[in-house]
C-alpha positions as CSV (number, residue, x, y, z in Angstrom):
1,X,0.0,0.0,0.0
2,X,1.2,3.4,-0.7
3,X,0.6,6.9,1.1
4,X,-1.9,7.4,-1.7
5,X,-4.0,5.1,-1.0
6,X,-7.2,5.8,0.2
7,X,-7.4,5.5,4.3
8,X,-10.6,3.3,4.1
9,X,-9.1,0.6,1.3
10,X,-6.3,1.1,3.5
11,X,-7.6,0.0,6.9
12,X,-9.9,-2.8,5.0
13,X,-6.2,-4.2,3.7
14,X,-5.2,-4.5,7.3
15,X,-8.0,-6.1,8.7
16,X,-7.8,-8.8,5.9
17,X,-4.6,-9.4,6.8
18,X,-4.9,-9.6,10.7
19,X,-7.8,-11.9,10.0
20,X,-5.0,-13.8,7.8
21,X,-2.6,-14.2,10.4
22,X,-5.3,-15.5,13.0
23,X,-6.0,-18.5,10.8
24,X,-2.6,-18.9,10.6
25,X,-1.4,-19.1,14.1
26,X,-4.9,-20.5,15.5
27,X,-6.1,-22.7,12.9
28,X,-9.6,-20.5,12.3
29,X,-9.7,-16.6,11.6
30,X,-12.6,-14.3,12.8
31,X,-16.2,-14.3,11.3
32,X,-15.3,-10.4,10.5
33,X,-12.7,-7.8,11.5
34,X,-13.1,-4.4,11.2
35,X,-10.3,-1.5,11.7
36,X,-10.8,2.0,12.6
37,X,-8.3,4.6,13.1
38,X,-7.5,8.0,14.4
39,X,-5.2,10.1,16.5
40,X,-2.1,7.5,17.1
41,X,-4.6,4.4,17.5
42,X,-5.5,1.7,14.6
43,X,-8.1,-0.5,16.7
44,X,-9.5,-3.6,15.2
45,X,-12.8,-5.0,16.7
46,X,-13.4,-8.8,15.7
47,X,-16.4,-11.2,15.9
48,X,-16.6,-15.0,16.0
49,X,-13.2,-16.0,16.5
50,X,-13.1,-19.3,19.0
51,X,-10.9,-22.0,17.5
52,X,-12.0,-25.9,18.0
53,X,-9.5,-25.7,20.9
54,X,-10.7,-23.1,22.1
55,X,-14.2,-23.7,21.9
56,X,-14.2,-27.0,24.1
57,X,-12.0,-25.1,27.0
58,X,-15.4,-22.6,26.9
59,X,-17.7,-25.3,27.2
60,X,-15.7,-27.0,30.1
61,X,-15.6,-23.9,31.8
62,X,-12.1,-23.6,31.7
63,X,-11.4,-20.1,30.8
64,X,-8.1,-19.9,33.0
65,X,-6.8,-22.3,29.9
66,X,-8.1,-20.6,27.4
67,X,-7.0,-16.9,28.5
68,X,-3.5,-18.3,28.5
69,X,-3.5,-20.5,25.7
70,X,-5.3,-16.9,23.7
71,X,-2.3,-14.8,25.2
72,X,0.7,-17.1,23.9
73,X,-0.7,-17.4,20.1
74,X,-1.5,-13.9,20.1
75,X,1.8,-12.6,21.0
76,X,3.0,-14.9,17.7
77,X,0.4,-12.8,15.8
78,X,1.3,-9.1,17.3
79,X,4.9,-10.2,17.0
80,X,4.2,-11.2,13.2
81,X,1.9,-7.5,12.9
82,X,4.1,-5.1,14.0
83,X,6.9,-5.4,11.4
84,X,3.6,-4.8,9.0
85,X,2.1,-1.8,10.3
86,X,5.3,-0.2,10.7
87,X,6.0,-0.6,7.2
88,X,3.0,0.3,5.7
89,X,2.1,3.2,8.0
90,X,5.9,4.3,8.4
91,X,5.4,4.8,12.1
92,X,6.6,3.1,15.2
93,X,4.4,1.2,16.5
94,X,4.3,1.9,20.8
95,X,2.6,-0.9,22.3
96,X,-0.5,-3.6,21.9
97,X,-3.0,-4.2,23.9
98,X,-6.2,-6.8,23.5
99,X,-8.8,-8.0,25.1
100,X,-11.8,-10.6,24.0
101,X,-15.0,-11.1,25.7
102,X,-15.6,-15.3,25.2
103,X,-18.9,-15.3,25.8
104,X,-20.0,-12.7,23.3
105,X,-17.2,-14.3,20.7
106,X,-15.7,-11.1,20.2
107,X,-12.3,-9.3,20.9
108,X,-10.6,-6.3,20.3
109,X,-6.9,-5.7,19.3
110,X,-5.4,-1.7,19.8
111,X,-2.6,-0.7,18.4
112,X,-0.7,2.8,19.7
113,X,1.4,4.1,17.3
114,X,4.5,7.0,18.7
115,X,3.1,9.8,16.5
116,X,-0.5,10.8,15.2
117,X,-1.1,8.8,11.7
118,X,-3.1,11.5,10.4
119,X,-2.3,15.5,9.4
120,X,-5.3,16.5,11.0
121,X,-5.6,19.1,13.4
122,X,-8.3,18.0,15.4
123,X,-7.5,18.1,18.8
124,X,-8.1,15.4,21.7
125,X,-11.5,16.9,23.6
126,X,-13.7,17.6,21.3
127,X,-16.8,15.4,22.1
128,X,-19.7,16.0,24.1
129,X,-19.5,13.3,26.5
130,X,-15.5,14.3,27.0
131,X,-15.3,15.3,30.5
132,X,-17.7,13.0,31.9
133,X,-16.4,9.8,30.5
134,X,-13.3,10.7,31.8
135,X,-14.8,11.7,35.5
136,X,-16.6,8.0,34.8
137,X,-13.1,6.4,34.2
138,X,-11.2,8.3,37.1
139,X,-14.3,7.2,39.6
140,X,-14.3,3.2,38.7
141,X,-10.3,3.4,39.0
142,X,-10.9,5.0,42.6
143,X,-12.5,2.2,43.5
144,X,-10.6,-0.5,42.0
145,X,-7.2,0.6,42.2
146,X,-6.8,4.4,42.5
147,X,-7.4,7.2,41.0
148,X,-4.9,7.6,37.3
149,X,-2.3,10.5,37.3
150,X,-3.7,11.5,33.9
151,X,-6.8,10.3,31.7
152,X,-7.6,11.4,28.3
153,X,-10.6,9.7,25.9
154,X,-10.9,9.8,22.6
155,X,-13.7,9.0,20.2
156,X,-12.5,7.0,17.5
157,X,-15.7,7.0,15.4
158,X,-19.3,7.5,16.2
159,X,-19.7,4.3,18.0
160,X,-16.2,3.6,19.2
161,X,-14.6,5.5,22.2
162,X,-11.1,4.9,23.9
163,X,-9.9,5.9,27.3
164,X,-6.4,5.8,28.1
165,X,-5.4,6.2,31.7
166,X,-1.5,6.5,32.9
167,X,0.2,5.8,36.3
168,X,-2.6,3.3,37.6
169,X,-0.7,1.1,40.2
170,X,-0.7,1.2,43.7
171,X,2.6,0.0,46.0
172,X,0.9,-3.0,46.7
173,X,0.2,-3.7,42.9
174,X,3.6,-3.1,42.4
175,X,5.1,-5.4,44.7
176,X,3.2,-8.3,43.3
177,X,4.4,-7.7,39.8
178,X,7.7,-7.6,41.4
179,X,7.4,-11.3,43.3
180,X,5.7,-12.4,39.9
181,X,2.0,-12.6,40.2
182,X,1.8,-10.1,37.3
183,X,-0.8,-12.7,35.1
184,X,-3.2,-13.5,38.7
185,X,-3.3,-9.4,38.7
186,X,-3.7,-8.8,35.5
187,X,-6.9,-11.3,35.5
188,X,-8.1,-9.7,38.7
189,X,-8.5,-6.4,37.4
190,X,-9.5,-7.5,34.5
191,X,-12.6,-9.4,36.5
192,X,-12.5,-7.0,39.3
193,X,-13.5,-3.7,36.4
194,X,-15.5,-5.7,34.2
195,X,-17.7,-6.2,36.8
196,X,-17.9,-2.7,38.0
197,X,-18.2,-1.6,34.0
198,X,-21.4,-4.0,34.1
199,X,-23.3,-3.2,37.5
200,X,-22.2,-0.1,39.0
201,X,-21.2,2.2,35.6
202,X,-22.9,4.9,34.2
203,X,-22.1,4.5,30.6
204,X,-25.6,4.3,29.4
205,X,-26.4,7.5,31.1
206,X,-23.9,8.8,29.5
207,X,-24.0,8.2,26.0
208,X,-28.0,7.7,25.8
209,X,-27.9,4.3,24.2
210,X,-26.9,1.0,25.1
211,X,-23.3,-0.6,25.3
212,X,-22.4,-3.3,23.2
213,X,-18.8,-4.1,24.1
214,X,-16.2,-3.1,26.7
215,X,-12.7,-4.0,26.6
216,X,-9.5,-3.4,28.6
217,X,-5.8,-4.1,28.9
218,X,-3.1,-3.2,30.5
219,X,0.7,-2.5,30.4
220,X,1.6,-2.6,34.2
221,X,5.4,-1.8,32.5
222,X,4.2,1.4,31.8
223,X,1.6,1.8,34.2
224,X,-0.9,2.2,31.3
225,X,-4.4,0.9,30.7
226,X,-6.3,1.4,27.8
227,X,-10.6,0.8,27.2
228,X,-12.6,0.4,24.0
229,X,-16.0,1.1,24.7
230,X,-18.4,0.1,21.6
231,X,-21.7,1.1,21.6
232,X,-24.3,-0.4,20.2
């Protein structure tokens, strides 16, 4: 692909070729995959991606399996992407982060690139739901761990809204990454804030229409987190 190319064949390129190196590495690519972009994040939102594996771990119940069995083929596939994107968007790409909710069969894969992809000069703030989301964010975090040195949101497209938050941990967090508990934490704030995003958020509210997907990862290297919220 070349700079010339339109952004939307561009994107539509991409996706086809995540969904390619899925089946690759896992034997079964996603029923669709779909990649938006803006500011310094590409963010790819997929549906119906179990593999046979996987899907007999799901019905056992045994999604401590299949979250780490998901984790070690997907590094293969981020490792795999990254040389890609860098190419064909000439930017370094900063970190991934993914999430998949199993029981929905769907999953999300970010992508934060150094610099903004785009020449535009739209600034980060300009949504209506802006500051609240972000008071949202910053009043779950309080709860779950603490309160973020700095949160910014940004709405992707229409539907699609990311949150970042930065400096997240607490001492205690950090001495268990320290002894080596950093998956057990990672999957208890992952279980600990999806629950919280499903009974005790105000994202409805919010937006004024219903929410169709939440996702979250972290980098606890960085003390970063980011969230996809798509609505339906």
């Amino acid at each position: 692909m070349s700079d010339s190319t339109p952004i939307q064949q561009r994107l539509m390129d991409i996706s086809s070729l995540v969904s390619k190196l899925i089946r690759k590495n896992f034997g079964r690519g996603p029923d669709s995959c779909h990649a938006f972009a803006k500011h310094h994040f590409l963010v790819f939102y997929l549906r119906g991606f179990l593999s046979p594996m996987e899907v007999i771990l799901f019905e056992h119940g045994k999604l401590d399996h299949l979250k780490f069995s998901r984790n070690i083929v997907m590094k293969s596939v981020l490792e795999n992407l990254k040389g890609v994107l860098e190419h064909e968007f000439e930017l370094n790409v900063q970190s991934f982060y993914h999430d998949w909710k199993f029981e929905k069969n769907t999953g999300m894969i970010t992508v934060v690139f150094e610099k903004d992809m785009s020449t535009s000069e739209e600034k980060i703030g300009l949504f209506p739901e802006y500051s609240l989301l972000i008071d949202e964010f910053e009043r779950i975090s309080a709860q779950v761990q603490k309160k973020p040195k700095r949160t910014e949101a940004y709405q992707i497209t229409p539907k699609l809204y990311l949150v970042k938050r930065m400096g997240i941990l607490t001492p205690i967090e950090k001495a268990l990454i320290a002894k080596g508990y950093q998956q057990i934490l990672l999957d208890t704030l992952s279980d600990l804030e999806n629950s919280y995003f499903r009974l005790d958020s105000r994202f409805v509210n919010l937006f004024k229409q219903p929410i169709a997907d939440i996702f979250v990862d972290w980098d606890l290297k960085e003390e970063h987190s980011i969230t996809c919220l798509m609505l339906r």
